[in-house]
C-alpha positions in Angstrom: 0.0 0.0 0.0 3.2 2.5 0.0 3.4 4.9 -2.4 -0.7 5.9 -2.2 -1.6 9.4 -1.9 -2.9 9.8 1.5 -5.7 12.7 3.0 -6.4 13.3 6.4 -10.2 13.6 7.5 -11.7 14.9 10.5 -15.2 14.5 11.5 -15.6 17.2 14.2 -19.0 16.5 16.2 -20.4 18.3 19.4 -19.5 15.1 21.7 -16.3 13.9 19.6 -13.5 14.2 17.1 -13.0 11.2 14.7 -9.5 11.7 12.9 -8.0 9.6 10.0 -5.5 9.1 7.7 -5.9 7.0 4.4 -6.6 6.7 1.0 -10.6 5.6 1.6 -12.5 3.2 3.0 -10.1 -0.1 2.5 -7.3 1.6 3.4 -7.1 3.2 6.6 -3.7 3.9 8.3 -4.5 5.2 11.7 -7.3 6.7 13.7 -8.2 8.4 16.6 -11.5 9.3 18.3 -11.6 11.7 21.3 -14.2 13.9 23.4 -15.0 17.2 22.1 -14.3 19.5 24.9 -12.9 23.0 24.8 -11.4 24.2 21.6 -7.9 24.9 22.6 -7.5 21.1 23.8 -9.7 19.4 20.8 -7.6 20.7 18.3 -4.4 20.0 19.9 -5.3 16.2 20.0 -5.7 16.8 16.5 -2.7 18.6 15.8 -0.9 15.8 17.7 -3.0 12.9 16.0 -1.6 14.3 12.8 2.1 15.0 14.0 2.6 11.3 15.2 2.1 10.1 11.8 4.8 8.9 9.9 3.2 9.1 6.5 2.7 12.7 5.1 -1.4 13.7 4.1 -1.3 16.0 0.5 -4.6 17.9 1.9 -6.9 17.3 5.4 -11.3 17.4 5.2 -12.7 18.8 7.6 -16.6 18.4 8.1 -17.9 20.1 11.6 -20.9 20.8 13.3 -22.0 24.1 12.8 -23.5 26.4 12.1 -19.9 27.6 10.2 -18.8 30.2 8.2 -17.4 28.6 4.7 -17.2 31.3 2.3 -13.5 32.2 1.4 -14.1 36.0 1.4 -15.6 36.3 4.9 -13.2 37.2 7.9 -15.0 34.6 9.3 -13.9 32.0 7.2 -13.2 28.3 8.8 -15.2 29.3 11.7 -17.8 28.2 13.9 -20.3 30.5 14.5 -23.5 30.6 16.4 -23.8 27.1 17.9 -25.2 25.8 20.7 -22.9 23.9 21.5 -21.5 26.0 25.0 -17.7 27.1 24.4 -17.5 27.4 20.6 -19.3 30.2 19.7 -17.0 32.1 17.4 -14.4 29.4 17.1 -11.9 29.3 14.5 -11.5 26.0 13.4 -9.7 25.9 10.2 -7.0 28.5 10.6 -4.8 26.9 13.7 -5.1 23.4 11.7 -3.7 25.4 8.9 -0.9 27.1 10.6 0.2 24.1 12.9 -0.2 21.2 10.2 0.9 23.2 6.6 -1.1 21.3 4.6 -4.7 22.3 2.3 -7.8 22.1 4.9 -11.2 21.8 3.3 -13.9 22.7 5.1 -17.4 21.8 5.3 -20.5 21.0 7.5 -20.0 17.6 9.3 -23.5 16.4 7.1 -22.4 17.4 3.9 -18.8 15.7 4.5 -21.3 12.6 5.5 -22.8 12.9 2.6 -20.2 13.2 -0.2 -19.0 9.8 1.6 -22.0 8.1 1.1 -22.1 9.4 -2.5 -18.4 8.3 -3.7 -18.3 5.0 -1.5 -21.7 4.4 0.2 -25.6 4.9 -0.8 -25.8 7.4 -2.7 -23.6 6.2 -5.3 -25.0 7.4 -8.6 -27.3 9.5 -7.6 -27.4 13.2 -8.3 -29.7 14.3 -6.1 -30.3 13.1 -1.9 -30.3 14.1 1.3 -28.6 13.1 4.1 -30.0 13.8 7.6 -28.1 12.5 11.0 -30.4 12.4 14.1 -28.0 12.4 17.3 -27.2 15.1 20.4 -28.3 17.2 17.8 -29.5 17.5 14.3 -28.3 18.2 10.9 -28.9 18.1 6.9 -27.2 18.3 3.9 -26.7 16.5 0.3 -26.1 17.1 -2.9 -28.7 18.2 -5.8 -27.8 17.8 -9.8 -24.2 16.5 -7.9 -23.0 19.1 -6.3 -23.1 19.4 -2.1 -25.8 21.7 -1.1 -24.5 25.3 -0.2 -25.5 28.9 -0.4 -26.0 32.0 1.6 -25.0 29.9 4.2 -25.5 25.8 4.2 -28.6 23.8 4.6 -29.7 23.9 8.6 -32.2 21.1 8.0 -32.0 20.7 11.8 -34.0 23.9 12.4 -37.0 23.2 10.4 -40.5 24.7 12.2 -42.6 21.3 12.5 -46.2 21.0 14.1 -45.8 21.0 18.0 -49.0 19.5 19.5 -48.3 20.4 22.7 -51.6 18.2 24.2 -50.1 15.4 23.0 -46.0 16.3 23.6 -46.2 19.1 26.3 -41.7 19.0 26.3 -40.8 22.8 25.1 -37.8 21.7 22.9 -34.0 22.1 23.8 -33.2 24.1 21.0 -31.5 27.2 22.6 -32.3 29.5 19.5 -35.9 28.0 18.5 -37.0 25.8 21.5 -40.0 23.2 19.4 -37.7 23.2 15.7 -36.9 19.8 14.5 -33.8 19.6 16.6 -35.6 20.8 19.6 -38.2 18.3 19.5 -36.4 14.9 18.0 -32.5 15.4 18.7 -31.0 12.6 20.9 -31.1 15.7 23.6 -34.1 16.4 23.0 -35.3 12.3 23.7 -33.1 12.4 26.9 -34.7 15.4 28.5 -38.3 14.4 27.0 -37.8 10.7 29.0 -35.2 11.2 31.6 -33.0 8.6 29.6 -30.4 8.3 26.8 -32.3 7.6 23.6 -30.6 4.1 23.0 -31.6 2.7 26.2 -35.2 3.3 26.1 -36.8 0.2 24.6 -38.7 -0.4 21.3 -42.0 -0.9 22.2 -41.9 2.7 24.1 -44.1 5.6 23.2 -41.0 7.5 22.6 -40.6 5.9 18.9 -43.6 6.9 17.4 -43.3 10.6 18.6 -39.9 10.3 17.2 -41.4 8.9 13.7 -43.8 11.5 14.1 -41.3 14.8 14.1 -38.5 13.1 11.3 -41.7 12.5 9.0 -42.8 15.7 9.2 -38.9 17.3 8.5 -39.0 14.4 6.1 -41.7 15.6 4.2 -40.5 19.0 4.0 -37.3 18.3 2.6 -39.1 15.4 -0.3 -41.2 18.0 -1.2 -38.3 21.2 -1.4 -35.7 19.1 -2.7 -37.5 16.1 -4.3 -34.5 14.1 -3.6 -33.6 10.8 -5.0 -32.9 9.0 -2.0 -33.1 10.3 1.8 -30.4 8.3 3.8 -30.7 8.7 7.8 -28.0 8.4 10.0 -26.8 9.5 13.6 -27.2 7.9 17.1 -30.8 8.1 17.2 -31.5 5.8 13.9 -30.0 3.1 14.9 -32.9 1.9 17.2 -34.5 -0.4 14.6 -38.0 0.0 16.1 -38.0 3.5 14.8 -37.5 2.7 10.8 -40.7 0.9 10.0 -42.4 4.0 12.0 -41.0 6.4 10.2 -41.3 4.5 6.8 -45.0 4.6 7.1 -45.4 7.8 8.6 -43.7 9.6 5.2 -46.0 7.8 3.0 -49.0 8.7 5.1 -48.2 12.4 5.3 -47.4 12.4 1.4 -50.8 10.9 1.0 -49.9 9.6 -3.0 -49.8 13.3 -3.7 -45.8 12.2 -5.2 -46.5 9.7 -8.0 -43.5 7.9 -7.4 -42.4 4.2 -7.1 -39.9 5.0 -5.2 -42.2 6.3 -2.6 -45.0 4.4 -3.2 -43.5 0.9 -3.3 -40.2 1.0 -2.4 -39.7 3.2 0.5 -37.9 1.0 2.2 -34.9 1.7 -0.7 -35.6 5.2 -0.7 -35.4 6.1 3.4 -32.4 4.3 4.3 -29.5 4.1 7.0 -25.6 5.1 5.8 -24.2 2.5 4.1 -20.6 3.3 5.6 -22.6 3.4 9.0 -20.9 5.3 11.7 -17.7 5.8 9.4 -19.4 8.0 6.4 -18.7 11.8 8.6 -14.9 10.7 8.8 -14.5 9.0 5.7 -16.9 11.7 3.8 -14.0 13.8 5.3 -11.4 12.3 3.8 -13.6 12.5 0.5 -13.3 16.3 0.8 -9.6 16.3 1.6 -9.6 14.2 -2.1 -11.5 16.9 -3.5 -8.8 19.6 -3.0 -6.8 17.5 -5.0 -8.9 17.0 -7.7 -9.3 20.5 -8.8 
């Protein structure tokens, strides 16, 4: 395997760090995970993840929980801006991996890194257009429409979607700092912890919890079939992997879409068209090192 060109990828997330080293997903050299904690210590594990190694990377993706400030004009640039995340509001991200490491950074959100990897290595391979939403401590959207990732005044905040609230039937105000009842507010991995008093994963799948939970991703669901009239809609994060939840949510999308979209792929095969990542809990660091390959192919 000498003599590959190798990227570095970094899947910055509010509770960890994933770093890598390879040339994609059959050849990995070395990773690392790690707590995200204050800024100043998170990136110098990463600085010193990247040091250690005795291979050299030609460029390093970057794809980070946000909301972030990606265009190359701003002053702002390679910064995380107004999250909620307490301690890295205003955080620049980017430039001290730049200056320490001397290598290319690209830079994206941590959902549209997740989904490049899905659509050079994982389920989203030949498709043009999809979306690709993770549900964990928080949650985020991004994809790709007519191939290319999904940015513009800002990037996609699928996450912060306004969604019915029946609060008769779900009287928990949302954790959402900014918008309290949004998407992420109502159906984050938070959001389930606060709502039940227990970490999503360990609530079992015959509890009320899942069908409120199909019940808020359907509706952002909905929204985003209808806006972006994606191809496929791949699901990942924390949250999805309780199995109970994707026959729930399955049938909740078609019931809300009524057969107003005349489409098989709807109709019936949604269970190929709502689907988990197909490189699982690797596509945000591998879809990372996709956009560390991407500098080089300009």
């Amino acid at each position: 395997m000498t003599g590959s060109v190798l990227w570095g990828g970094i899947e910055a997330g509010g509770t960890k760090f994933v770093c890598a080293i390879g040339a994609g997903p059959d050849d990995i050299r070395a990773q690392a995970r790690f707590p995200t904690t204050t800024p100043a210590e998170t990136l110098a594990w990463v600085v010193q993840f990247f040091r250690q190694q005795e291979e050299p990377v030609a460029a390093i993706g970057l794809g980070s929980f946000g909301p972030l400030d990606r265009r190359p004009a701003s002053p702002t640039f390679g910064f995380i801006t107004s999250t909620p995340k307490p301690g890295w509001s205003h955080t620049d991200i980017v430039g001290p991996l730049r200056r320490a490491l001397d290598v290319p950074v690209a830079f994206d959100t941590d959902v549209n890194a997740a989904a490049l990897g899905e659509a050079r290595w994982g389920a989203a391979q030949g498709l043009a257009t999809f979306v690709y939403l993770t549900v964990g401590t928080g949650i985020g959207g991004g994809g790709m429409v007519d191939g290319r990732l999904l940015h513009g005044l800002l990037h996609p905040e699928m996450g912060h979607m306004r969604v019915p609230h029946d609060e008769q039937r779900d009287p928990y105000r949302g954790c959402c700092p900014y918008h309290g009842d949004c998407l992420e507010g109502l159906a984050s991995g938070t959001a389930l912890a606060e709502r039940w008093g227990q970490p999503a994963l360990t609530l079992p799948a015959d509890h009320s919890a899942w069908v409120l939970e199909a019940e808020y991703l359907a509706l952002g669901l909905v929204n985003v079939i209808c806006a972006l009239s994606p191809q496929r809609v791949i699901v990942g994060g924390g949250v999805a992997r309780q199995p109970a939840l994707w026959p729930l949510l399955r049938r909740r999308v078609q019931e809300l879409l009524n057969g107003y979209l005349q489409a098989e792929a709807i109709l019936e095969s949604i269970g190929e068209y709502i689907v988990p990542p197909a490189l699982g809990e690797r596509a945000g660091v591998l879809g990372a090192l996709a956009l560390a390959q991407q500098v080089e192919e300009r």
